[in-house]
Backbone as JSON Lines, residues from 0, in Angstrom:
{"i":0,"aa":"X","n":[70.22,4.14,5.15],"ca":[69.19,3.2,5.49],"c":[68.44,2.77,4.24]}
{"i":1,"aa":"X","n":[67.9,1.58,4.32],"ca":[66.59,1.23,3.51],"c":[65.19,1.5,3.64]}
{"i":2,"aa":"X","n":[64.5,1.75,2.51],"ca":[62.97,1.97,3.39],"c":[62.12,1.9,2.09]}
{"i":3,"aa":"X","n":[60.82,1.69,1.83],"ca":[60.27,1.09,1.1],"c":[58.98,2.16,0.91]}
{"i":4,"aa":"X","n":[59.3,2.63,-0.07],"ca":[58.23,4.48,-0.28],"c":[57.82,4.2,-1.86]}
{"i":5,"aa":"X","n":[56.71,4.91,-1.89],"ca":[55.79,5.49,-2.74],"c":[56.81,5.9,-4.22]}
{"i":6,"aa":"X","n":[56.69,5.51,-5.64],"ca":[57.68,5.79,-6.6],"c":[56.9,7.59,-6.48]}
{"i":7,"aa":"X","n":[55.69,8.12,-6.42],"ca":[55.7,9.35,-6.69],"c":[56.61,10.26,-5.67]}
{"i":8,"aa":"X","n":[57.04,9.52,-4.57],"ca":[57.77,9.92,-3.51],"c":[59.21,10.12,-4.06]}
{"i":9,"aa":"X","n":[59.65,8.98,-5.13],"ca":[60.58,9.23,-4.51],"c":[61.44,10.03,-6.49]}
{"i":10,"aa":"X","n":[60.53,10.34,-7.27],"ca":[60.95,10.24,-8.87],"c":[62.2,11.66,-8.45]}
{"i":11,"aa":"X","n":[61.72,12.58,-7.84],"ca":[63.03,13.51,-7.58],"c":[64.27,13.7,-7.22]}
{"i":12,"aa":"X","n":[63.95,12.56,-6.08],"ca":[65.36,12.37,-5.49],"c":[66.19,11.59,-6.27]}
{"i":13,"aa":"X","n":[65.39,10.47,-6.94],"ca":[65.98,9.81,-7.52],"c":[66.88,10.33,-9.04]}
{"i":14,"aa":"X","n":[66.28,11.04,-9.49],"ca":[66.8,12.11,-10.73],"c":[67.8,12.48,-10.3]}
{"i":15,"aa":"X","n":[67.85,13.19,-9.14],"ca":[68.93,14.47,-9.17],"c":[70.06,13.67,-8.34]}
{"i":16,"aa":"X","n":[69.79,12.29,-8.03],"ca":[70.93,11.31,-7.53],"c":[70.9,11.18,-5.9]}
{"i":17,"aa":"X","n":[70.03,12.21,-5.64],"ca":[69.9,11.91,-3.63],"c":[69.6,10.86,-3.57]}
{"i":18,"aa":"X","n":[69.18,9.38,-3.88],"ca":[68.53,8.51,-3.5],"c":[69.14,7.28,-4.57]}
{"i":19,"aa":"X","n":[69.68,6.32,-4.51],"ca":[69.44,5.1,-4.95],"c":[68.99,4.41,-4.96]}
{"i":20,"aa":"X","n":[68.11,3.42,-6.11],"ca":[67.44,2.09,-5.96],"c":[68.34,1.07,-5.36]}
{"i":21,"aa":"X","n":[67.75,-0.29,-4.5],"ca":[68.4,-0.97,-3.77],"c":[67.29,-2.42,-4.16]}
{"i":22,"aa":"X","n":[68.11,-3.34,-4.92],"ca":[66.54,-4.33,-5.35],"c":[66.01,-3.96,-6.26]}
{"i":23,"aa":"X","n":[66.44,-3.27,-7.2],"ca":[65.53,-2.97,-8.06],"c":[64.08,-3.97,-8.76]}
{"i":24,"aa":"X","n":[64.2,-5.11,-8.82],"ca":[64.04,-5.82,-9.46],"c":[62.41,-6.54,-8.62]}
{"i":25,"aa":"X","n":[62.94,-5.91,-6.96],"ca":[61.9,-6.59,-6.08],"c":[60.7,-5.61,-6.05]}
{"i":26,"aa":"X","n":[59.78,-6.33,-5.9],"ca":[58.5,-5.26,-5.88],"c":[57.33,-5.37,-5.09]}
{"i":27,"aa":"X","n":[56.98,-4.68,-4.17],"ca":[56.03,-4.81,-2.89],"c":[54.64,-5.42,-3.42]}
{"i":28,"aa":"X","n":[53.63,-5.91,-2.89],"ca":[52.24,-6.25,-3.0],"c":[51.87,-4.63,-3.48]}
{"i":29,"aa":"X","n":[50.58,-4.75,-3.96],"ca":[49.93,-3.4,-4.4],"c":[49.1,-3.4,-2.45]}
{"i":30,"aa":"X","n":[49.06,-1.97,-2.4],"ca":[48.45,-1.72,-1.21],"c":[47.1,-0.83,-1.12]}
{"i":31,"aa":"X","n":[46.0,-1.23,-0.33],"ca":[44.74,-0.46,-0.79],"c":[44.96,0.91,0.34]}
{"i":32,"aa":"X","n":[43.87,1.68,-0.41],"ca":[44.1,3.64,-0.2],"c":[42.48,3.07,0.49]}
{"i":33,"aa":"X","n":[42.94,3.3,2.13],"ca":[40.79,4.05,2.59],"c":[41.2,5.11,2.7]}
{"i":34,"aa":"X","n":[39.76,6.11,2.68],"ca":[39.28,7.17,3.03],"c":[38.63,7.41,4.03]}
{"i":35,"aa":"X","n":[39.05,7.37,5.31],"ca":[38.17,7.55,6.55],"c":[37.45,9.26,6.54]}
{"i":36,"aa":"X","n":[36.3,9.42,6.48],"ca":[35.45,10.61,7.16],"c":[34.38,10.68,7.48]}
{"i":37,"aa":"X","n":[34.0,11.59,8.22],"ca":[32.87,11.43,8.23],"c":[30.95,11.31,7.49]}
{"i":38,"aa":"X","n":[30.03,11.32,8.11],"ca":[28.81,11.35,7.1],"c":[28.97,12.15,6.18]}
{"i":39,"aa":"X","n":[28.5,11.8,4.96],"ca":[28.78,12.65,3.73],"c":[28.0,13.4,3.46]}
{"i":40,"aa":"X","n":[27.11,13.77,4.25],"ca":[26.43,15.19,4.5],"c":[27.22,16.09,4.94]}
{"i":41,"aa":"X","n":[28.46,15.83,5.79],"ca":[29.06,17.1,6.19],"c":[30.05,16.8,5.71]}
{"i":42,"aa":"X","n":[30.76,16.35,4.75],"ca":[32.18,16.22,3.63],"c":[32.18,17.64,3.19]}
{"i":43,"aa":"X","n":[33.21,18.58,3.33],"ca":[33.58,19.42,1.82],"c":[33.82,19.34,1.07]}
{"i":44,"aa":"X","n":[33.38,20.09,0.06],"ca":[33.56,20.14,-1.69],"c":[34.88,19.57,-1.55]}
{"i":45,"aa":"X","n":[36.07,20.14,-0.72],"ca":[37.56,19.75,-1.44],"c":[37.57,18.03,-0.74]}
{"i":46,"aa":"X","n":[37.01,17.98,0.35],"ca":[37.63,16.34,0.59],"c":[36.54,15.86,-0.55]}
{"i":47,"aa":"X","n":[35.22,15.91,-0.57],"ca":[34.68,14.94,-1.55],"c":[35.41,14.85,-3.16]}
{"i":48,"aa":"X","n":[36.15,15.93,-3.32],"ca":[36.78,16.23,-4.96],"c":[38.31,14.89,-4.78]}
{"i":49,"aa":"X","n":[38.97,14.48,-3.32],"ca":[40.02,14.01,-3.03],"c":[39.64,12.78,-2.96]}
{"i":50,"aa":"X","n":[38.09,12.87,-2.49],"ca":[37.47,10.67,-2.41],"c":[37.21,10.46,-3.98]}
{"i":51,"aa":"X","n":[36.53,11.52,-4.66],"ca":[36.57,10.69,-6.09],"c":[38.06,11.12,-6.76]}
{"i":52,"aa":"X","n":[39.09,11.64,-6.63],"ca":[40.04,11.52,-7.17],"c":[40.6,10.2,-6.95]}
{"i":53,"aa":"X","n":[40.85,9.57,-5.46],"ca":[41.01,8.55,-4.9],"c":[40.13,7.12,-5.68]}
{"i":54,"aa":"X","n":[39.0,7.52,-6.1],"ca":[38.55,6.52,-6.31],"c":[38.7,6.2,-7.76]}
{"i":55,"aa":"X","n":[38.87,7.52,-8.35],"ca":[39.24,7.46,-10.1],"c":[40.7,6.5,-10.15]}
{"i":56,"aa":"X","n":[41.56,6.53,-9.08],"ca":[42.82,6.2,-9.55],"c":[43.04,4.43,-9.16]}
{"i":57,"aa":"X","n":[41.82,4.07,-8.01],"ca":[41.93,2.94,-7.9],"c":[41.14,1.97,-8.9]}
{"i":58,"aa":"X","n":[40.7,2.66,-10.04],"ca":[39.54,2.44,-10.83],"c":[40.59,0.97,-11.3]}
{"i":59,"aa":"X","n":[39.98,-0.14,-11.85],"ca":[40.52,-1.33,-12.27],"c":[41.51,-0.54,-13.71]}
{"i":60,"aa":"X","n":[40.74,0.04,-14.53],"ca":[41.68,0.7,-16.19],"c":[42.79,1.57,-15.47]}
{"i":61,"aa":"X","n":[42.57,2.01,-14.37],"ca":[43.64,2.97,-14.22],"c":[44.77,2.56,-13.16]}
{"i":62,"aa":"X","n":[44.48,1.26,-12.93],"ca":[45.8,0.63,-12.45],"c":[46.78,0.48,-13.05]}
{"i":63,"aa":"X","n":[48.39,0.5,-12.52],"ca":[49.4,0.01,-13.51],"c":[49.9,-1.52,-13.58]}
């Protein structure tokens, strides 16, 4: 089958040959990341450490 995944998804398979590129050449829209949770009074340390990781990576410099 074809199917249209994440490159961090797929850098392994692709190495060790489980997986072929198909199109290489074609390339999806960029797609936006929400963070649904709740009030951020009751966030944990680890999800709030995962919204600013999230937000470091959508940062404009740290796009590719």
């Amino acid at each position: 089958g074809v199917a249209a995944l994440p490159e961090w998804l797929l850098e392994e398979p692709l190495a060790r040959g489980a997986l072929q590129r198909v199109l290489p050449s074609y390339t999806l829209p960029r797609q936006e990341v929400y963070a649904v949770y709740p009030d951020t009074r009751h966030v944990s340390a680890k999800v709030r450490r995962f919204i600013d990781f999230l937000r470091a990576r959508q940062a404009p410099g740290n796009r590719p």
